[in-house]
N, C-alpha and C positions, 0 to 999 in steps of 0.2 A: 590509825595511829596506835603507836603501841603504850602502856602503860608511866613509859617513861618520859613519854614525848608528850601527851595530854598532862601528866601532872603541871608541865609549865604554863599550859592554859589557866594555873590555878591563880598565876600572878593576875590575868586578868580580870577573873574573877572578883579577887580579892582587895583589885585597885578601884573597880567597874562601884563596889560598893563604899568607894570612898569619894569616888567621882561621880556619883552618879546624879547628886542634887550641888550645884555649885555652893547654892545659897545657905542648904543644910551645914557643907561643910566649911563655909567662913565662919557659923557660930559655932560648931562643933570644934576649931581649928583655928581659934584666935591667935595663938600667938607665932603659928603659920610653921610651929616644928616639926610638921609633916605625925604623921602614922606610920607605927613602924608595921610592917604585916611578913606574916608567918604562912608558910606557902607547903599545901603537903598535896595530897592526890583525894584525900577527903573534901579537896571545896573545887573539884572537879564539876563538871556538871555532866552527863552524872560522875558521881565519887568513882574514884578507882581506888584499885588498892598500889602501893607503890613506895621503892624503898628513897624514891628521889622527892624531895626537896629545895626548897627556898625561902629567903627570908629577904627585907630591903626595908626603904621608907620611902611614903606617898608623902607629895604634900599640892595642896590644892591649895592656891593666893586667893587673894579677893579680887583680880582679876581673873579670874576662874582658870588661869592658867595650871600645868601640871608638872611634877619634876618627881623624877624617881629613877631610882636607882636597886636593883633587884639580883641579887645574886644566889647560882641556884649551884645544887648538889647532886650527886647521883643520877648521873644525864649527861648526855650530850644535845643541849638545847641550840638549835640554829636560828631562831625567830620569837619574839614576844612580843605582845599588843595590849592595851586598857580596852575593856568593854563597858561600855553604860549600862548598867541593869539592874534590877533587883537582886541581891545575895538569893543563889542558888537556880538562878535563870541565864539564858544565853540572852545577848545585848550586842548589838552594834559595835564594831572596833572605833572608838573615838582617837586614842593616842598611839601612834608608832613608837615602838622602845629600837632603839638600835645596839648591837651588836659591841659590848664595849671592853670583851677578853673573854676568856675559854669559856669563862664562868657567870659572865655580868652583865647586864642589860640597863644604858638607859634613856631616859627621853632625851629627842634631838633637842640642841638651843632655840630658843626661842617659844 
């Protein structure tokens, strides 16, 4: 993958650590307005360096449900996914993002 196309792995990264404990984040995420996350080629695993780009917001219910919405810069991104993991470890892909304009990704209904 080239530099540009791993930094969008950074969404999952950076969701994986917001999804990663349900339970952590009903108390961390009480009033359920989601985490806004900032997406660069530094939460790579490993980092890359790269001039592309993303920002959106997670949010995790108390039925551990997920919704996000994630739009990215500097790339032509064709695919993005949530992983469960530790911040700075690769994790299982838990949530599918879908395809939602040039630029945007987000989780399917339901």
């Amino acid at each position: 993958m080239n530099a540009m196309t791993k930094v969008f792995g950074a969404a999952g990264i950076v969701a994986a650590a917001l999804s990663s404990g349900c339970s952590m984040m009903n108390n961390t995420m009480r009033s359920g307005d989601g985490q806004q996350v900032s997406l660069t080629g530094m939460n790579e695993v490993p980092p890359v360096a790269s001039g592309a780009s993303g920002n959106g917001m997670v949010t995790v219910r108390a039925d551990c449900s997920v919704s996000a919405r994630i739009m990215v810069r500097g790339m032509v991104a064709t695919a993005a996914h949530i992983h469960q993991g530790a911040a700075g470890a690769n994790g299982p892909v838990i949530v599918p993002l879908t395809k939602a304009g040039d630029n945007a990704f987000t989780t399917p209904e339901g």
